[in-house]
C-alpha positions, -999 to +999 in steps of 0.1 A: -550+425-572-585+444-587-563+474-591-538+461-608-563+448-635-565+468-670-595+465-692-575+469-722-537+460-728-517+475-751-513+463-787-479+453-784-482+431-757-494+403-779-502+365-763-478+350-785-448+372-773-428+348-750-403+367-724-384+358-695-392+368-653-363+393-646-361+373-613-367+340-622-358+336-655-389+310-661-404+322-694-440+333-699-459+351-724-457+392-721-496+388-720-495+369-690-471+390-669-489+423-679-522+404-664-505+404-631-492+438-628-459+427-640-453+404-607-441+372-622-469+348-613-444+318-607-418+334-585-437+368-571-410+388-584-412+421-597-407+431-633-400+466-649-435+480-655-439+500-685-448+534-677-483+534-697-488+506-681-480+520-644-505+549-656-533+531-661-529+511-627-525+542-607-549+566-627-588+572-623-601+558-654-600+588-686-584+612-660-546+612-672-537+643-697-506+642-712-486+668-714-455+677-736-458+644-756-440+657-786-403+667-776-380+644-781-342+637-776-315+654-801-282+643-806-266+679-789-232+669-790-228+650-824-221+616-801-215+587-820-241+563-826-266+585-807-293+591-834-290+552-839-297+546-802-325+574-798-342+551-827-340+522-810-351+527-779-383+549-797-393+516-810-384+496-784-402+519-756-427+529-785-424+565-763-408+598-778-384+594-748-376+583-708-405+597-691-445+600-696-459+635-676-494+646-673-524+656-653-547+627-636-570+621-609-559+591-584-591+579-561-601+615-570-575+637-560-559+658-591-525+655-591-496+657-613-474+627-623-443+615-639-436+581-649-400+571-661-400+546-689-374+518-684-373+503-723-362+536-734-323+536-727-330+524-692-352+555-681-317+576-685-320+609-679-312+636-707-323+673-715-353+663-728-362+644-695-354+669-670-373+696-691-404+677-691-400+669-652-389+706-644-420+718-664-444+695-647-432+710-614-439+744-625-469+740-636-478+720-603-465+745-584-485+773-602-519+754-601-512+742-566-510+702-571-490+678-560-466+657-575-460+624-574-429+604-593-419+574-601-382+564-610-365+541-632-330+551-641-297+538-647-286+578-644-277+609-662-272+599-700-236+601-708-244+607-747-252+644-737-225+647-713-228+676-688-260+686-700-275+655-685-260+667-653-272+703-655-304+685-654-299+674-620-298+715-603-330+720-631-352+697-619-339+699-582-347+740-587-385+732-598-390+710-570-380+733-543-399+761-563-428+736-559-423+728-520-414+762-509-454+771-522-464+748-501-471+713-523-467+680-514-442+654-532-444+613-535-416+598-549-416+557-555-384+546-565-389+513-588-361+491-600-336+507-606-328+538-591-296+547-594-269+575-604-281+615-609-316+607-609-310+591-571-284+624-563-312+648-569-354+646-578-360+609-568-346+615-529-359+650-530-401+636-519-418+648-489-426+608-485-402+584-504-414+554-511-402+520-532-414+485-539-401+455-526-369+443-540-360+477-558-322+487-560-315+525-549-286+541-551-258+558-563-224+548-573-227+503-576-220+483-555-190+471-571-177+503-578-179+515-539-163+481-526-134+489-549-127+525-540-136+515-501-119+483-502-146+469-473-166+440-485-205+454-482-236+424-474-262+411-502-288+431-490-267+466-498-286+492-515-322+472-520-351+487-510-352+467-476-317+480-468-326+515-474-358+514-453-337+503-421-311+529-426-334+554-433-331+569-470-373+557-472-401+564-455-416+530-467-417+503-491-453+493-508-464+459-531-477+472-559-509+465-557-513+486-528-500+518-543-530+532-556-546+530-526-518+541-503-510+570-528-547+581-533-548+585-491-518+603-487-532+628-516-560+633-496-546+639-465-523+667-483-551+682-506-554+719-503 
Protein backbone atom coordinates (compact mmCIF):
# COMPACT_ATOMS: atom_id res chain seq x y z
CA UNK A 1 0.00 0.00 0.00
CA UNK A 2 3.25 2.61 0.18
CA UNK A 3 1.68 4.32 -2.72
CA UNK A 4 -1.34 4.73 -1.59
CA UNK A 5 0.09 6.65 1.55
CA UNK A 6 -0.25 10.72 1.60
CA UNK A 7 2.02 12.68 3.86
CA UNK A 8 -0.62 15.25 4.32
CA UNK A 9 -4.51 14.82 4.20
CA UNK A 10 -6.73 17.29 3.50
CA UNK A 11 -8.28 19.59 6.11
CA UNK A 12 -11.60 18.49 5.72
CA UNK A 13 -11.06 15.03 6.38
CA UNK A 14 -11.00 15.55 10.11
CA UNK A 15 -10.62 12.27 12.63
CA UNK A 16 -13.70 13.11 14.24
CA UNK A 17 -15.84 12.89 10.92
CA UNK A 18 -17.63 9.42 11.22
CA UNK A 19 -18.99 7.97 7.66
CA UNK A 20 -20.21 4.83 6.44
CA UNK A 21 -18.17 1.98 3.82
CA UNK A 22 -20.22 2.39 0.56
CA UNK A 23 -20.01 -1.52 0.52
CA UNK A 24 -20.24 -2.43 3.88
CA UNK A 25 -22.00 0.00 5.49
CA UNK A 26 -19.78 -0.53 8.84
CA UNK A 27 -18.96 3.06 9.98
CA UNK A 28 -15.48 4.47 10.31
CA UNK A 29 -13.97 7.72 10.67
CA UNK A 30 -13.22 9.70 7.07
CA UNK A 31 -9.62 9.75 8.54
CA UNK A 32 -9.34 6.22 8.63
CA UNK A 33 -10.65 5.35 5.18
CA UNK A 34 -8.55 8.12 3.50
CA UNK A 35 -5.38 6.22 5.31
CA UNK A 36 -6.23 3.28 3.24
CA UNK A 37 -6.68 4.75 -0.14
CA UNK A 38 -10.31 4.73 0.32
CA UNK A 39 -10.55 0.68 0.51
CA UNK A 40 -12.66 0.10 3.47
CA UNK A 41 -10.24 -1.59 5.93
CA UNK A 42 -13.05 -3.97 7.36
CA UNK A 43 -14.65 -5.25 4.14
CA UNK A 44 -11.78 -4.46 1.28
CA UNK A 45 -14.29 -2.59 -0.58
CA UNK A 46 -13.80 0.31 -2.62
CA UNK A 47 -14.97 3.78 -1.91
CA UNK A 48 -15.34 6.95 -4.18
CA UNK A 49 -11.91 8.53 -3.97
CA UNK A 50 -11.88 12.18 -4.05
CA UNK A 51 -10.19 13.43 -6.99
CA UNK A 52 -7.41 15.51 -4.99
CA UNK A 53 -7.04 12.70 -3.34
CA UNK A 54 -6.61 10.30 -6.43
CA UNK A 55 -3.95 13.05 -7.53
CA UNK A 56 -1.76 12.88 -4.95
CA UNK A 57 -1.76 8.96 -5.09
CA UNK A 58 -0.94 8.85 -8.69
CA UNK A 59 1.29 12.12 -9.03
CA UNK A 60 5.16 12.51 -8.57
CA UNK A 61 5.38 14.54 -5.52
CA UNK A 62 5.02 18.81 -6.39
CA UNK A 63 4.69 17.72 -10.18
CA UNK A 64 0.77 18.29 -10.76
CA UNK A 65 -0.10 21.93 -12.35
CA UNK A 66 -3.50 22.75 -12.47
CA UNK A 67 -4.95 24.06 -15.11
CA UNK A 68 -8.27 26.06 -15.69
CA UNK A 69 -9.08 26.02 -11.97
CA UNK A 70 -11.35 29.00 -12.14
CA UNK A 71 -14.34 28.25 -14.56
CA UNK A 72 -17.18 27.21 -13.06
CA UNK A 73 -20.77 25.99 -13.92
CA UNK A 74 -23.61 28.63 -14.96
CA UNK A 75 -27.02 28.12 -14.78
CA UNK A 76 -27.42 28.42 -19.04
CA UNK A 77 -30.82 27.61 -19.19
CA UNK A 78 -32.47 29.39 -16.16
CA UNK A 79 -33.20 25.57 -14.66
CA UNK A 80 -34.84 25.55 -11.49
CA UNK A 81 -33.05 25.08 -8.47
CA UNK A 82 -29.78 24.91 -10.44
CA UNK A 83 -27.77 27.83 -8.82
CA UNK A 84 -28.96 26.12 -5.46
CA UNK A 85 -27.41 22.77 -6.50
CA UNK A 86 -24.15 24.25 -8.15
CA UNK A 87 -23.72 25.73 -4.41
CA UNK A 88 -24.09 22.64 -2.88
CA UNK A 89 -22.09 20.55 -4.46
CA UNK A 90 -19.06 23.51 -4.43
CA UNK A 91 -19.12 22.95 -0.78
CA UNK A 92 -19.69 19.59 -0.65
CA UNK A 93 -16.84 18.78 -3.35
CA UNK A 94 -15.04 21.94 -2.06
CA UNK A 95 -14.04 22.05 -6.16
CA UNK A 96 -15.34 24.86 -8.63
CA UNK A 97 -16.89 21.80 -10.46
CA UNK A 98 -16.84 17.82 -11.66
CA UNK A 99 -13.38 17.47 -12.84
CA UNK A 100 -9.68 18.47 -11.66
CA UNK A 101 -7.17 18.86 -15.00
CA UNK A 102 -3.55 19.53 -15.04
CA UNK A 103 0.06 18.76 -15.95
CA UNK A 104 2.10 16.05 -13.71
CA UNK A 105 4.82 13.77 -13.78
CA UNK A 106 3.79 9.95 -12.86
CA UNK A 107 7.17 7.69 -11.97
CA UNK A 108 8.64 10.47 -14.18
CA UNK A 109 6.83 10.49 -17.30
CA UNK A 110 5.00 14.12 -18.02
CA UNK A 111 1.62 13.57 -18.80
CA UNK A 112 -1.59 15.11 -18.73
CA UNK A 113 -4.52 14.18 -16.48
CA UNK A 114 -8.13 14.44 -15.70
CA UNK A 115 -9.71 13.43 -12.54
CA UNK A 116 -13.63 13.48 -12.26
CA UNK A 117 -14.83 14.50 -8.91
CA UNK A 118 -17.69 12.32 -7.60
CA UNK A 119 -19.06 14.80 -4.52
CA UNK A 120 -19.70 17.33 -7.05
CA UNK A 121 -23.22 16.26 -8.55
CA UNK A 122 -21.92 12.82 -8.99
CA UNK A 123 -18.99 13.78 -11.42
CA UNK A 124 -21.93 14.81 -14.08
CA UNK A 125 -20.93 16.13 -16.97
CA UNK A 126 -21.81 19.81 -18.02
CA UNK A 127 -20.28 22.52 -20.37
CA UNK A 128 -17.97 23.45 -18.03
CA UNK A 129 -16.62 19.77 -17.85
CA UNK A 130 -16.24 18.97 -21.28
CA UNK A 131 -14.51 22.34 -21.93
CA UNK A 132 -11.93 21.67 -19.45
CA UNK A 133 -11.45 17.99 -20.79
CA UNK A 134 -11.56 19.11 -24.53
CA UNK A 135 -8.88 21.76 -23.65
CA UNK A 136 -6.62 19.40 -21.84
CA UNK A 137 -6.66 17.31 -24.99
CA UNK A 138 -5.62 20.07 -27.08
CA UNK A 139 -3.08 21.23 -25.31
CA UNK A 140 -1.78 17.49 -24.95
CA UNK A 141 -2.02 17.09 -28.33
CA UNK A 142 -0.06 20.30 -29.21
CA UNK A 143 2.84 19.52 -26.61
CA UNK A 144 2.75 15.92 -27.50
CA UNK A 145 1.73 14.15 -24.03
CA UNK A 146 -0.38 11.74 -23.21
CA UNK A 147 -3.47 11.64 -21.45
CA UNK A 148 -4.68 9.72 -18.95
CA UNK A 149 -8.45 9.90 -17.41
CA UNK A 150 -10.21 8.81 -14.79
CA UNK A 151 -14.13 8.57 -14.67
CA UNK A 152 -16.80 9.07 -12.26
CA UNK A 153 -20.10 9.94 -13.63
CA UNK A 154 -23.66 9.39 -13.37
CA UNK A 155 -23.80 11.13 -17.07
CA UNK A 156 -24.52 14.19 -19.00
CA UNK A 157 -26.18 16.78 -16.60
CA UNK A 158 -29.72 17.16 -17.38
CA UNK A 159 -29.83 20.88 -15.78
CA UNK A 160 -28.09 22.01 -19.11
CA UNK A 161 -30.00 19.84 -21.31
CA UNK A 162 -28.46 19.36 -24.83
CA UNK A 163 -25.60 21.27 -24.02
CA UNK A 164 -24.42 18.59 -21.81
CA UNK A 165 -24.78 16.30 -24.74
CA UNK A 166 -22.97 18.57 -27.28
CA UNK A 167 -20.30 17.83 -24.87
CA UNK A 168 -20.10 14.36 -25.81
CA UNK A 169 -18.99 15.07 -29.97
CA UNK A 170 -16.48 18.15 -28.09
CA UNK A 171 -14.57 16.11 -26.09
CA UNK A 172 -14.81 13.01 -28.46
CA UNK A 173 -13.41 15.62 -31.36
CA UNK A 174 -10.26 16.58 -29.04
CA UNK A 175 -9.46 13.14 -28.41
CA UNK A 176 -9.29 11.99 -31.93
CA UNK A 177 -7.48 15.31 -32.68
CA UNK A 178 -5.04 14.01 -29.93
CA UNK A 179 -4.77 10.30 -31.33
CA UNK A 180 -4.60 11.10 -34.89
CA UNK A 181 -0.98 13.11 -33.73
CA UNK A 182 0.03 10.24 -32.54
CA UNK A 183 -0.56 10.25 -28.49
CA UNK A 184 -1.38 7.72 -26.24
CA UNK A 185 -4.72 7.55 -24.01
CA UNK A 186 -5.41 5.68 -20.49
CA UNK A 187 -8.72 5.69 -19.39
CA UNK A 188 -9.62 4.01 -15.75
CA UNK A 189 -13.15 3.92 -15.36
CA UNK A 190 -13.90 4.20 -11.31
CA UNK A 191 -17.37 3.67 -9.75
CA UNK A 192 -19.57 4.76 -11.57
CA UNK A 193 -19.32 5.04 -15.05
CA UNK A 194 -22.19 5.40 -16.59
CA UNK A 195 -24.51 7.38 -19.28
CA UNK A 196 -22.68 10.12 -21.99
CA UNK A 197 -19.54 10.06 -20.29
CA UNK A 198 -19.39 5.97 -21.00
CA UNK A 199 -21.03 6.79 -24.84
CA UNK A 200 -18.05 8.86 -25.61
CA UNK A 201 -14.34 9.97 -23.80
CA UNK A 202 -14.32 7.23 -21.06
CA UNK A 203 -14.49 4.13 -23.87
CA UNK A 204 -12.62 6.19 -26.32
CA UNK A 205 -8.63 5.10 -24.43
CA UNK A 206 -5.96 3.34 -26.35
CA UNK A 207 -5.92 1.00 -22.96
CA UNK A 208 -9.12 1.03 -20.76
CA UNK A 209 -8.73 0.15 -17.69
CA UNK A 210 -11.09 -0.07 -14.18
CA UNK A 211 -10.82 -1.15 -10.59
CA UNK A 212 -12.33 -3.97 -9.20
CA UNK A 213 -16.03 -3.85 -8.47
CA UNK A 214 -16.67 -0.56 -10.71
CA UNK A 215 -20.07 -0.31 -12.56
CA UNK A 216 -19.70 0.63 -16.40
CA UNK A 217 -22.20 1.35 -18.58
CA UNK A 218 -24.82 2.92 -20.21
CA UNK A 219 -28.46 2.82 -19.89
CA UNK A 220 -29.18 0.76 -15.97
CA UNK A 221 -29.64 -2.18 -15.52
CA UNK A 222 -33.17 -1.81 -14.72
CA UNK A 223 -33.89 0.30 -17.36
CA UNK A 224 -32.52 -2.28 -20.13
CA UNK A 225 -34.34 -5.39 -18.45
CA UNK A 226 -37.50 -3.32 -18.93
CA UNK A 227 -37.22 -2.20 -22.51
CA UNK A 228 -35.65 -5.89 -23.31
CA UNK A 229 -37.86 -7.73 -21.08
CA UNK A 230 -34.84 -10.64 -20.50
CA UNK A 231 -33.82 -10.96 -16.96
CA UNK A 232 -29.76 -10.04 -17.08
CA UNK A 233 -27.30 -11.85 -14.10
CA UNK A 234 -25.81 -9.95 -10.86
CA UNK A 235 -22.59 -9.56 -12.27
CA UNK A 236 -24.08 -7.29 -15.49
CA UNK A 237 -22.26 -4.28 -16.20
CA UNK A 238 -19.33 -4.51 -13.30
CA UNK A 239 -16.01 -4.23 -14.11
CA UNK A 240 -15.46 -8.07 -14.01
CA UNK A 241 -18.34 -8.50 -16.52
CA UNK A 242 -16.90 -5.99 -18.90
CA UNK A 243 -13.38 -7.50 -18.82
CA UNK A 244 -14.83 -10.98 -20.14
CA UNK A 245 -16.87 -9.43 -22.78
CA UNK A 246 -14.37 -7.27 -23.83
CA UNK A 247 -15.28 -3.49 -23.34
CA UNK A 248 -11.66 -3.47 -21.00
CA UNK A 249 -8.40 -4.18 -21.53
CA UNK A 250 -7.95 -4.74 -17.75
CA UNK A 251 -8.99 -4.18 -14.30
CA UNK A 252 -6.27 -2.90 -11.57
CA UNK A 253 -6.47 -2.63 -7.36
CA UNK A 254 -5.70 0.55 -6.72
CA UNK A 255 -2.72 0.37 -5.28
CA UNK A 256 -1.23 -0.88 -8.30
CA UNK A 257 -2.17 1.88 -10.54
CA UNK A 258 0.65 4.12 -10.19
CA UNK A 259 2.84 1.64 -11.05
CA UNK A 260 1.02 0.00 -13.88
CA UNK A 261 0.18 3.58 -15.25
CA UNK A 262 3.75 4.94 -14.81
CA UNK A 263 5.04 1.72 -17.10
CA UNK A 264 2.67 1.98 -19.70
CA UNK A 265 3.75 5.86 -20.00
CA UNK A 266 6.96 4.84 -20.50
CA UNK A 267 6.56 2.31 -22.90
CA UNK A 268 4.44 5.05 -25.05
CA UNK A 269 6.84 8.16 -24.31
CA UNK A 270 7.91 9.89 -27.43
Amino acid sequence: MSDMKHKELPDYLGSTLTVKCEKCKEELSERELAEHGFICPRCGGYNRMPARMRLAMLCDEDTFREMNECVESENLISFPDYDEKLAAAKAKSGERDGVVCGTARICGNPVCLFVMESKFMMGSMGTVVGDKIAALFEYAAKHSLPVVGYTVSGGARMQEGMLSLWQMAKVSGAVKKHSNAGNFYLVCCTDPTTGGVTASYAMLGDVIIAEPGALVGFAGKRVIEQVTGVKLPASFQSAEFQLGNGFLDDIVPREEQRGYIGHLLAIHRK
